[in-house]
Residue frames as a rotation matrix with the C-alpha (Angstrom) as fourth column:
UNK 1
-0.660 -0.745 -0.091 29.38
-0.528 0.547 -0.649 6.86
0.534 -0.381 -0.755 -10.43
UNK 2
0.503 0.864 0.011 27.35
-0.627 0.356 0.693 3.76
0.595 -0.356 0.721 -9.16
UNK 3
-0.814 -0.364 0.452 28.10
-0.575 0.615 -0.541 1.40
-0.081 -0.700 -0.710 -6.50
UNK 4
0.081 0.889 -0.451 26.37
-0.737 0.358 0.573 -2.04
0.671 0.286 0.684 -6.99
UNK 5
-0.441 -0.231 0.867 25.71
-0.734 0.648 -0.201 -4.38
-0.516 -0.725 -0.456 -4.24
UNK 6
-0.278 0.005 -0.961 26.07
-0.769 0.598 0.226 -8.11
0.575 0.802 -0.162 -5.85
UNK 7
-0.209 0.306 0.929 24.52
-0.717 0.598 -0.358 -11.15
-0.665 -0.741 0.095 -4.36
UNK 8
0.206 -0.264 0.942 24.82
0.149 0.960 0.236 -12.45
-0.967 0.092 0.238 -7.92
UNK 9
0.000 -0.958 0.287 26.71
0.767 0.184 0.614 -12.46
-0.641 0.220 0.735 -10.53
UNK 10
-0.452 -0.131 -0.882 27.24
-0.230 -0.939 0.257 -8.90
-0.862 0.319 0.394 -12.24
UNK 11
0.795 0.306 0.524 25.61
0.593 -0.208 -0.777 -8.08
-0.128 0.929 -0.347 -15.71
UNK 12
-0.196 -0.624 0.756 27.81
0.979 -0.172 0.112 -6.79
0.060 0.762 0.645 -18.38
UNK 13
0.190 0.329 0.925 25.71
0.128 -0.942 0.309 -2.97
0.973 0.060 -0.221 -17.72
UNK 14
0.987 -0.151 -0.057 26.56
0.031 -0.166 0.986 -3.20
-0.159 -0.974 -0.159 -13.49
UNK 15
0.162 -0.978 0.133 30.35
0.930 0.197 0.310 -3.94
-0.329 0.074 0.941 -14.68
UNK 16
-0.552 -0.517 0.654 30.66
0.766 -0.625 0.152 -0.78
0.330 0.585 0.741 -16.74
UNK 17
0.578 0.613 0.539 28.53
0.265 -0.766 0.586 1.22
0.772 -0.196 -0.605 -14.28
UNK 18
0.952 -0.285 0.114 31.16
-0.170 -0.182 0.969 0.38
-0.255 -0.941 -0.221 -11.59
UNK 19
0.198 -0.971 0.136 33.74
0.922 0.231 0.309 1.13
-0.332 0.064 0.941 -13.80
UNK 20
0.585 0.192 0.788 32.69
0.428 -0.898 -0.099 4.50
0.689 0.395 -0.608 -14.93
UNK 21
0.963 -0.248 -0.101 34.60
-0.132 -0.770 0.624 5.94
-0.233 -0.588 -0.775 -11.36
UNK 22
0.443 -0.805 -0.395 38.06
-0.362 -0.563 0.743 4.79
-0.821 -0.186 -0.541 -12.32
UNK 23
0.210 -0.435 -0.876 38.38
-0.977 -0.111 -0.180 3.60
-0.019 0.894 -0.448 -15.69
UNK 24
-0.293 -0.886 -0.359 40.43
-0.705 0.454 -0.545 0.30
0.646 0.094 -0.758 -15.59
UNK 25
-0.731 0.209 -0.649 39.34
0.511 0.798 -0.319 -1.95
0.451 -0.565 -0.691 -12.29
UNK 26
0.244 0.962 0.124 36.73
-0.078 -0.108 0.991 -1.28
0.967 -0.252 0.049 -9.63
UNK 27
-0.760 -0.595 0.262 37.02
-0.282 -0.061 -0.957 -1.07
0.585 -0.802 -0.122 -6.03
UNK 28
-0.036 0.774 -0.633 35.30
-0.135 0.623 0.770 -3.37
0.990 0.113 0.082 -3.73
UNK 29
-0.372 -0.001 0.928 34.19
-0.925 0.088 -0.370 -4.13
-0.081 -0.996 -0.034 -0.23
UNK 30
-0.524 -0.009 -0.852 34.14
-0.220 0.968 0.124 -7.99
0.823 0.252 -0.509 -0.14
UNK 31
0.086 0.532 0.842 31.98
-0.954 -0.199 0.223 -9.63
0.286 -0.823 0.491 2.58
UNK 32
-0.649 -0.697 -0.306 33.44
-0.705 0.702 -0.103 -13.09
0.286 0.149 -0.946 3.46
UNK 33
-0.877 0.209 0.433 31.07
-0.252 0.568 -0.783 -14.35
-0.410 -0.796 -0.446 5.55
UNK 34
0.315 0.932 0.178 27.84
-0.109 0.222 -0.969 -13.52
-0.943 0.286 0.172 3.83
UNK 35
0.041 -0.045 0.998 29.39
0.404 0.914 0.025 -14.04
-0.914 0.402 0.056 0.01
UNK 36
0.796 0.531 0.292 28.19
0.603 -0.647 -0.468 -10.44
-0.059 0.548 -0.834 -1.28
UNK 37
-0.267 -0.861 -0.433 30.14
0.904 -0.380 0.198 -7.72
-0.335 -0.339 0.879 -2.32
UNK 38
0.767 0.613 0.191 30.13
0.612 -0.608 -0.505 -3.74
-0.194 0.504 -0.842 -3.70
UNK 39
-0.060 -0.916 0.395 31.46
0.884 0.135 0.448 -2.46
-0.464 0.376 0.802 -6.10
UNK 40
0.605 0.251 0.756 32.19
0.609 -0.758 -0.235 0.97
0.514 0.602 -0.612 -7.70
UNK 41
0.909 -0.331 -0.253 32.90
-0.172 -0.851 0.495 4.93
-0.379 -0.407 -0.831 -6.34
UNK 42
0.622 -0.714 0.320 35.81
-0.443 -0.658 -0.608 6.23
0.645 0.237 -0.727 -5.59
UNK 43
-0.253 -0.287 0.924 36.55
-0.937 -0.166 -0.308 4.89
0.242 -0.943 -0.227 -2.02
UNK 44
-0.717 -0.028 -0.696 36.67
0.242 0.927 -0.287 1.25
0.654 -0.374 -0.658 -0.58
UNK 45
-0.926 0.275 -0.257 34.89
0.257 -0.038 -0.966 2.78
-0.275 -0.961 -0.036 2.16
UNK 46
-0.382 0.849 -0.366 31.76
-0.905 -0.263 0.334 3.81
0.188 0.459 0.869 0.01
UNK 47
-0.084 0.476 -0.875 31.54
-0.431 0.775 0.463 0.13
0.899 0.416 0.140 -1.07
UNK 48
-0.653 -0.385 -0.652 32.00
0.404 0.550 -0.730 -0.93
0.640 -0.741 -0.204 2.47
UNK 49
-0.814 0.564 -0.139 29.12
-0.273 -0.583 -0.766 1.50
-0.513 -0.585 0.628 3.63
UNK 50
-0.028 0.787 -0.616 26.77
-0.824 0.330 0.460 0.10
0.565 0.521 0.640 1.01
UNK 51
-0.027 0.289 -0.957 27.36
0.047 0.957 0.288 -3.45
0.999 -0.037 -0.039 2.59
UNK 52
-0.987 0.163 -0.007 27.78
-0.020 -0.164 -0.986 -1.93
-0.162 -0.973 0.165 6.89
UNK 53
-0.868 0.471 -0.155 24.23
-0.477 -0.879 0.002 -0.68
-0.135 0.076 0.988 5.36
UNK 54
-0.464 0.216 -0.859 23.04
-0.689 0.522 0.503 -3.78
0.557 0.825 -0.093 4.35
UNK 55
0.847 0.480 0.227 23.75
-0.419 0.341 0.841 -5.67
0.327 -0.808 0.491 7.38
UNK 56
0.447 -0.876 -0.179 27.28
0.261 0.319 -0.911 -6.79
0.856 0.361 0.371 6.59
UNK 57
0.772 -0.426 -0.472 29.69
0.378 -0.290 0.879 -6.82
-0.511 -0.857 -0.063 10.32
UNK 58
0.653 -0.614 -0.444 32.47
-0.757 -0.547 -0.357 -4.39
-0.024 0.569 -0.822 9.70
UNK 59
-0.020 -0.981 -0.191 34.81
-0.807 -0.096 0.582 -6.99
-0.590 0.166 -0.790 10.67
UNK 60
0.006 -0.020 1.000 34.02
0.564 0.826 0.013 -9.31
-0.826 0.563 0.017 7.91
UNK 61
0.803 0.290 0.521 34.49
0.576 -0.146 -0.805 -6.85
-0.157 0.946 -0.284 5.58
UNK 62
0.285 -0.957 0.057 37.51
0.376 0.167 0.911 -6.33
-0.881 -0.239 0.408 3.61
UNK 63
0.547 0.548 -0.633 38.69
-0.219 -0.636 -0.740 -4.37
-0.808 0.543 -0.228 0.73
UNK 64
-0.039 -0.609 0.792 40.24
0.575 0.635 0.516 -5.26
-0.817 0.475 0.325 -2.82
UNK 65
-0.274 0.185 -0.944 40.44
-0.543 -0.840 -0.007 -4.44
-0.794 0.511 0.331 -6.21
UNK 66
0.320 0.176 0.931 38.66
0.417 0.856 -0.305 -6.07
-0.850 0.486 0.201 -9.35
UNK 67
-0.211 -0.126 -0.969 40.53
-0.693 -0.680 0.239 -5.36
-0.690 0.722 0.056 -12.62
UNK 68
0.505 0.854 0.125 38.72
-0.415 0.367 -0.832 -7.10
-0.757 0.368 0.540 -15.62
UNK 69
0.380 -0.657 -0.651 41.24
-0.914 -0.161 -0.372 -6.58
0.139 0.737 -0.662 -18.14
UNK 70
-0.369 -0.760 -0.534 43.56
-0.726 0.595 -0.345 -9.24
0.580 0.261 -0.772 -16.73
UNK 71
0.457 0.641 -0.616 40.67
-0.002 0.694 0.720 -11.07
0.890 -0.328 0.318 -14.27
UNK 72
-0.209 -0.875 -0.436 43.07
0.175 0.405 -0.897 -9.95
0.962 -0.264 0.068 -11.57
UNK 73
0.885 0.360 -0.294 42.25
0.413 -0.320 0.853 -9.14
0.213 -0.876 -0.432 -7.62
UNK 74
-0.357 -0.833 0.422 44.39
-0.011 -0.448 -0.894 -6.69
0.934 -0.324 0.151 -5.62
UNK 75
0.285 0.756 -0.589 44.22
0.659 0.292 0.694 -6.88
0.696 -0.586 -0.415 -1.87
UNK 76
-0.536 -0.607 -0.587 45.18
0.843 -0.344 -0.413 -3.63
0.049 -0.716 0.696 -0.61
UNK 77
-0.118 0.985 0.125 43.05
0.568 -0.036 0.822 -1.37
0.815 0.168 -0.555 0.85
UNK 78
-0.556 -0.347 0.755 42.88
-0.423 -0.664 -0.617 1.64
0.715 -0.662 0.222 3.64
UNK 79
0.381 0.866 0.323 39.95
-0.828 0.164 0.536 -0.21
0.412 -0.472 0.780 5.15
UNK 80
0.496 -0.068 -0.866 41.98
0.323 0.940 0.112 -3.66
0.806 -0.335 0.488 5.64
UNK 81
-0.721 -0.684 -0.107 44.56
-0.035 0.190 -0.981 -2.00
0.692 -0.704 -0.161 8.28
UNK 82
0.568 0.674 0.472 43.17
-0.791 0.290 0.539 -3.59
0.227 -0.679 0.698 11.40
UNK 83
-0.461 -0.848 0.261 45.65
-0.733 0.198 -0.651 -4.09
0.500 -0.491 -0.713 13.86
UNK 84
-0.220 0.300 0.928 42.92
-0.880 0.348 -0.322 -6.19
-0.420 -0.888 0.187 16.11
UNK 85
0.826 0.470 0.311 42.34
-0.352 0.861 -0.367 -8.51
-0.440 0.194 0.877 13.56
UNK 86
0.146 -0.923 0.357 46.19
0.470 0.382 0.796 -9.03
-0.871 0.052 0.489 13.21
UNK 87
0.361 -0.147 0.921 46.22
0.850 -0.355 -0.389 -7.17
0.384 0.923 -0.003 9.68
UNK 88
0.285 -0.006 -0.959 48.20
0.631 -0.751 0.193 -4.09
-0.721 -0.660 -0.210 10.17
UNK 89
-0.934 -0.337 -0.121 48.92
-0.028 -0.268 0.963 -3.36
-0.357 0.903 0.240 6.70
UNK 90
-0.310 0.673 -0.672 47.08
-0.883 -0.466 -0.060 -2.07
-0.353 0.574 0.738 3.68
UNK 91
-0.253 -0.001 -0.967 47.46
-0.680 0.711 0.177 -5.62
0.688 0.703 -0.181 2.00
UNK 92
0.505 0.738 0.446 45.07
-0.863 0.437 0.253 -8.22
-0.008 -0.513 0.858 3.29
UNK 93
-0.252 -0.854 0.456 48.03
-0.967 0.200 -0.159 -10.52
0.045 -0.481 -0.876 5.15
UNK 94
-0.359 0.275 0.892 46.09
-0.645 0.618 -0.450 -13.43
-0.675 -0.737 -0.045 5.79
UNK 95
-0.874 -0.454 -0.174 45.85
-0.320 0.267 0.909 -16.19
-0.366 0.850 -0.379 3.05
UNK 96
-0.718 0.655 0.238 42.65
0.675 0.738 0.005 -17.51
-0.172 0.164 -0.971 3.84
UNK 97
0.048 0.586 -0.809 41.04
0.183 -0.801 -0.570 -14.39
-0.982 -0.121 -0.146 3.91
UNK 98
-0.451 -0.248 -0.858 42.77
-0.820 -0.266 0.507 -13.55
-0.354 0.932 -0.083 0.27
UNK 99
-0.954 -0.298 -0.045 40.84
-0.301 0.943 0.142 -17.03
0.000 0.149 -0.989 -0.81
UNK 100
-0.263 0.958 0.112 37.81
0.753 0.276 -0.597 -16.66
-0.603 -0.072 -0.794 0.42
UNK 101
0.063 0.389 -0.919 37.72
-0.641 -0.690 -0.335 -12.92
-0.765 0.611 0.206 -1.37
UNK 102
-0.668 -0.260 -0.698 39.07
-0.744 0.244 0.622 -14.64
0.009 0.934 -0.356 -4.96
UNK 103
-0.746 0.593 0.302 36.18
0.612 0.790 -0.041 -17.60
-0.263 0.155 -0.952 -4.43
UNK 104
0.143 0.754 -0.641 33.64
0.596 -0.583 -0.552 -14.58
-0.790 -0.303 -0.533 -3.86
UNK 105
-0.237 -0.297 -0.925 35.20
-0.359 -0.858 0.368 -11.94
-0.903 0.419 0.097 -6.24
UNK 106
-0.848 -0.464 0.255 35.77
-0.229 0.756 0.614 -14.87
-0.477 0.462 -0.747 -8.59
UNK 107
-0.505 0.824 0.256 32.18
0.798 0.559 -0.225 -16.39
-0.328 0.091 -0.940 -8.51
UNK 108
0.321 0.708 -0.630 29.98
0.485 -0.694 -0.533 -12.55
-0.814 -0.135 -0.566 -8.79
UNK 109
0.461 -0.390 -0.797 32.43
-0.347 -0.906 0.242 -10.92
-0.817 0.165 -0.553 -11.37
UNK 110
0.003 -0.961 0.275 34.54
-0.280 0.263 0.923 -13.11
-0.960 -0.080 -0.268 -12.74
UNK 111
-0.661 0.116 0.741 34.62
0.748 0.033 0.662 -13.68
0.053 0.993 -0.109 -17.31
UNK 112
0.533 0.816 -0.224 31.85
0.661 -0.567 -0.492 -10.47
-0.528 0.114 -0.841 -17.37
């Protein structure tokens, strides 16, 4: 099980290493601000400790799911509830936020 941290766009061998933990999609910690994301494990919060690790602020980071098959993003995530940043739910509430991931998710991942 790998977790890659992307700063551009994925190779066909980084896709199917960070699909090896669940088969089907990939779980991701999106950074909005800086553009990057990581992907793989088991746990949003892994990929979200690869990018805290990086330098990444926690609260720009936000979790999703990438599923290849249908090119599709989910935005729900134990990491997104975060009552202070008005999100109290699993599902990332805010539109622009769901926008900037799918520009980011979109751009690093997206036809691979």
């Amino acid at each position: 099980m790998k977790i890659h941290l992307l700063r551009s766009r994925a190779t066909r061998q980084q896709l199917d290493e960070m699909l090896e933990a669940l088969g089907g999609y990939v779980k991701l910690a999106v950074d909005i601000q800086r553009g990057i994301l990581a992907g793989g494990g088991a746990l949003h919060a892994d990929c979200e400790d690869v990018l805290l690790d990086d330098g990444s602020r926690q609260e720009d980071v936000w979790g999703a799911d990438w599923i290849p098959s249908t090119q599709q993003i989910r935005y729900e995530a134990l990491i997104n509830i975060r009552p202070r940043q008005n999100n109290p739910a699993m599902d990332i509430l805010d539109p622009s936020i769901r926008d900037r991931i799918a520009e980011i998710v979109t751009h690093l991942l997206g036809g691979v």
